[in-house]
C-alpha positions in Angstrom: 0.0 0.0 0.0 1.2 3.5 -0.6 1.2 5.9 2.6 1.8 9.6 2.4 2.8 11.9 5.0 2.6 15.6 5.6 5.9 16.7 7.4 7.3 19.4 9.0 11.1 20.6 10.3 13.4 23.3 11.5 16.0 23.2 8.4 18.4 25.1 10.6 20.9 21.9 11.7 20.4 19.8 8.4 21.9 19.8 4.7 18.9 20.5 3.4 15.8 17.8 2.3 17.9 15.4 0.0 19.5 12.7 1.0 23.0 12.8 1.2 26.4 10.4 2.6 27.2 12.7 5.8 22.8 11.5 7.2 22.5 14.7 7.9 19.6 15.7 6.4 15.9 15.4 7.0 15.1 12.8 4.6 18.0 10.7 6.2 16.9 11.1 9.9 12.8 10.5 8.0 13.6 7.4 6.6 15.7 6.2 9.4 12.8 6.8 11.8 10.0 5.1 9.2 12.7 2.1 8.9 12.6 1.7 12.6 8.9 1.8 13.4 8.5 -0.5 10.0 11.2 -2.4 11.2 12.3 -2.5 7.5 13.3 0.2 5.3 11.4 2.4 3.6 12.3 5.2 0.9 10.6 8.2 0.3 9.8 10.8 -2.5 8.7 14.1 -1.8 7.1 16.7 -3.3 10.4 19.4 -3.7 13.1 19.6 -2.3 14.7 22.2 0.7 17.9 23.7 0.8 20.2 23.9 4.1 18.9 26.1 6.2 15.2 26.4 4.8 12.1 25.2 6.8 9.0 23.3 6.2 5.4 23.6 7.2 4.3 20.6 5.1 6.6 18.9 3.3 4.6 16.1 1.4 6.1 12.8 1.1 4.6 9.2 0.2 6.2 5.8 0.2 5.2 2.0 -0.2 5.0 -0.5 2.5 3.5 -3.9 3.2 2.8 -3.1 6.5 -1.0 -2.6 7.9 -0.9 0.3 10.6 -3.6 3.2 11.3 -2.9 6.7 9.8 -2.4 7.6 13.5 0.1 4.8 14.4 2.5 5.8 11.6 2.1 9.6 12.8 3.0 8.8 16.5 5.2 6.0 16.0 7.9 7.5 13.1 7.4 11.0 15.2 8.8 8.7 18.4 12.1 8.3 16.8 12.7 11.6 14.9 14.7 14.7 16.2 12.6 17.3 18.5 12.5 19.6 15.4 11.4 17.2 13.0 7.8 15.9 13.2 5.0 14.1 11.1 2.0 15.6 11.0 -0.4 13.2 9.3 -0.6 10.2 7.2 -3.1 9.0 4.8 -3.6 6.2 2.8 -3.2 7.1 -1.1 -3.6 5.4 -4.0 -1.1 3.5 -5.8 -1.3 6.1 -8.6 -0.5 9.0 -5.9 2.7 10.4 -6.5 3.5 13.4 -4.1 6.2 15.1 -6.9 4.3 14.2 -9.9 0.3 14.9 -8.7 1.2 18.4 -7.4 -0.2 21.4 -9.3 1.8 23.8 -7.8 4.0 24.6 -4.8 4.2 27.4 -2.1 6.7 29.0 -0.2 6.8 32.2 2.7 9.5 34.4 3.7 9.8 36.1 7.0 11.6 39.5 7.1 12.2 40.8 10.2 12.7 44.9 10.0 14.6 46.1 12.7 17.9 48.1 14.0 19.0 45.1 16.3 19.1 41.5 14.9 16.9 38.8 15.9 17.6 36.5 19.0 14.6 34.4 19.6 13.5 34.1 15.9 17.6 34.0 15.3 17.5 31.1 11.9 13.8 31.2 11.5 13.8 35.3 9.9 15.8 36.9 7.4 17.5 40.2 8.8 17.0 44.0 7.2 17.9 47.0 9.4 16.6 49.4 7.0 12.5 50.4 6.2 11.0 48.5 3.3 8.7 50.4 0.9 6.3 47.9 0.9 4.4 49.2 -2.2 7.2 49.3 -3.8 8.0 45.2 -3.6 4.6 44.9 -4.4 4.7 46.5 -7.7 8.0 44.7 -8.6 6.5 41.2 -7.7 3.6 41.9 -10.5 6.3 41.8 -12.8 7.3 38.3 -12.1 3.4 37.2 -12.5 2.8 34.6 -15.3 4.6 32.7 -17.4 8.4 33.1 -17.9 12.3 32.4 -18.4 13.7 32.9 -14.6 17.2 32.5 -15.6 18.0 35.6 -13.6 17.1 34.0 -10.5 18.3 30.1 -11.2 21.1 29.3 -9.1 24.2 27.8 -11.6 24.1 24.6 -10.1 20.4 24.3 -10.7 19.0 20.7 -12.1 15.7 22.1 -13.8 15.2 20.5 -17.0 13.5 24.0 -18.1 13.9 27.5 -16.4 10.6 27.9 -18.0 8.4 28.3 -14.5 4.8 29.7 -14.2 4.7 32.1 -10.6 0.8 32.3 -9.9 0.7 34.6 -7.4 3.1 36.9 -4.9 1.7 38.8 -1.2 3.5 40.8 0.1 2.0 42.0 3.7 3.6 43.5 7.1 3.2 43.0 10.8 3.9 45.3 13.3 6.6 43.9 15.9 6.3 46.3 18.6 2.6 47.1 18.4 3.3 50.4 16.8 4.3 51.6 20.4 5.8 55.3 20.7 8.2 54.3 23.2 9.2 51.5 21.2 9.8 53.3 18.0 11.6 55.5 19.5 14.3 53.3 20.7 14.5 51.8 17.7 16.2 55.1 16.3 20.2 54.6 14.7 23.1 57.6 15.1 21.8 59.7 12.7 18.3 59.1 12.0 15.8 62.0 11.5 12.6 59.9 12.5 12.4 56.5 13.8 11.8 53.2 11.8 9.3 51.1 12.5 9.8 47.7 13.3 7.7 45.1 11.9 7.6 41.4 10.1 7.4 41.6 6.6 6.0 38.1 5.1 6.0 37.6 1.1 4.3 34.4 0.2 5.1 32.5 -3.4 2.4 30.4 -5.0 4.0 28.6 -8.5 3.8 26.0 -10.5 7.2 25.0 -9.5 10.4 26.6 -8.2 14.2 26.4 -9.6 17.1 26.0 -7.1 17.9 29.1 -5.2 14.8 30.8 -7.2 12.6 32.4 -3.7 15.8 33.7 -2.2 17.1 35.2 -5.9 13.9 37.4 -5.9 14.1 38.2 -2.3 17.3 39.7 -3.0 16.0 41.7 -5.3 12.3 42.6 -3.6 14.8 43.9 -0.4 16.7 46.0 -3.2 14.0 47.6 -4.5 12.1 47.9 -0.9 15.3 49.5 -0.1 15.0 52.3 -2.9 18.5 50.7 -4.7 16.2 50.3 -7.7 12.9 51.3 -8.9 10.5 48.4 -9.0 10.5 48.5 -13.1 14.4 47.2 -12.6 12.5 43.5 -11.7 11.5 43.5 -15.1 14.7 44.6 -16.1 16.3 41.9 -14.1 13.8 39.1 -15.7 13.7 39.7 -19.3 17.9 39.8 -19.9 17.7 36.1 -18.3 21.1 35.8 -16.4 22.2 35.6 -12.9 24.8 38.3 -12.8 21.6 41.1 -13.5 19.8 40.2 -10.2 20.7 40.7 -6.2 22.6 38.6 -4.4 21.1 35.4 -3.0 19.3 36.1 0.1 19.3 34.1 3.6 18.2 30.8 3.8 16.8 31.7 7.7 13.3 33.3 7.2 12.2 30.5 4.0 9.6 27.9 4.4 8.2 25.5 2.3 4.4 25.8 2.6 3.8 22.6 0.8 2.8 21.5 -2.4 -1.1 21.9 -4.1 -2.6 19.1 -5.1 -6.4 18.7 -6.6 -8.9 18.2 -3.8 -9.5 14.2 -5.4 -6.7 13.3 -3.4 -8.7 14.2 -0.1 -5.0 15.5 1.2 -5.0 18.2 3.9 -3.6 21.8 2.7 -2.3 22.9 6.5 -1.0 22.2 9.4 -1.3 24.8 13.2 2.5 26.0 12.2 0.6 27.8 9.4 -1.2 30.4 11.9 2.3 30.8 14.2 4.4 32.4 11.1 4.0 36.3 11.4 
């Protein structure tokens, strides 16, 4: 029978999602976990791929077994063996034509920005970093250049494995959160040497819905939303960026800290869930 799984981690002490020879990575210490509740191994396939560093909220995996246990059992029992910031968060029986790469119709991702003077400490490898004010509108009107259909060579990474750069991005958010409740005294101790007014501190959370994502892709276009939310470049230099279709025209790649992987989209004949509670504790 084929069993799939809905999966979440803290990327912050792995190599990433893939399996690789060190076992440090979060499909290692998965299948090592499933192999020892199963008490035979198991390998799995999942819906994309994580870098090291980057989170998930609900990875989607699936796998084949001839062993009979309730949805809940394989929950409970693979979650017994796994790190404390690794966790499975359901299992469902799926057909044997179920395939958790193949059957998805799209894939989402979220950054969190954190916007302050002083770095994070608590949310230190869970947010990206900026200490200077965003134009919010601004990122906005960049990201509706990258709408559609397109060639996102600019934003590929060189070691990239996509078969096409050809990717379809369906939708982008951009939204804020205030940090500090939009206190007086708290702005005002966020004021730097040299400051004229104070800058507000807040979350900043852009969300990616796509058809599918190359390597590096989210944190290429961060770089270049922060540029532009910066005032580096006026949002019209995205579509600049986009249409000469190499790596060398965009930002720098941004940090891996503040990306998750939302989970892939699937059509609602699958009867998979689409969330998980980690969904309402990002900003």
């Amino acid at each position: 029978m084929r069993i799939a799984l809905g999966v979440s981690y803290n990327g912050q002490a792995y190599n990433g999602w893939q399996s690789q020879p060190s076992g440090n990575t979060v499909q290692d210490h998965l299948e090592a976990a499933l192999g020892r509740f199963a008490a035979q191994e198991v390998s799995t396939i999942c819906a994309g791929r994580t870098d090291a560093g980057v989170h998930g909220l609900m990875q989607v995996v699936h796998f084949d077994t001839a062993l009979q246990r309730a949805p809940f059992s394989w929950v409970r029992g693979t979650n017994t063996f796994l790190p404390s910031d690794i966790a499975v968060q359901w299992a469902q029986p799926v057909p044997d034509e179920f395939h958790s790469r193949a059957c998805a119709t799209g894939r989402r991702y979220a950054y969190v920005l954190l916007q302050s003077p002083v770095r994070p400490s608590v949310e230190a490898g869970r947010v990206g970093w900026v200490f200077h004010a965003l134009d919010g509108q601004a990122m906005q009107e960049a990201a509706r250049h990258l709408i559609g259909e397109h060639d996102f060579s600019s934003f590929r990474a060189s070691g990239c494995q996509a078969k096409t750069p050809v990717k379809t991005l369906y939708d982008i958010r951009v939204s804020r959160r205030m940090a500090d409740g939009g206190s007086r005294q708290a702005a005002a101790s966020s004021m730097r040497p040299g400051d004229t007014e104070p800058m507000e501190c807040c979350y900043w959370r852009f969300e990616f819905d796509g058809s599918a994502f190359l390597h590096h892709m989210v944190r290429n276009i961060m770089g270049c939303l922060i540029a532009i939310g910066q005032g580096l470049h006026p949002p019209e230099w995205m579509q600049q960026v986009l249409a000469v279709r190499s790596r060398d025209a965009a930002a720098p790649t941004f940090a891996p800290d503040g990306l998750y992987f939302l989970g892939p989209m699937y059509d609602e004949k699958w009867g998979l869930p689409t969330r998980t509670a980690a969904f309402d504790w990002l900003p």
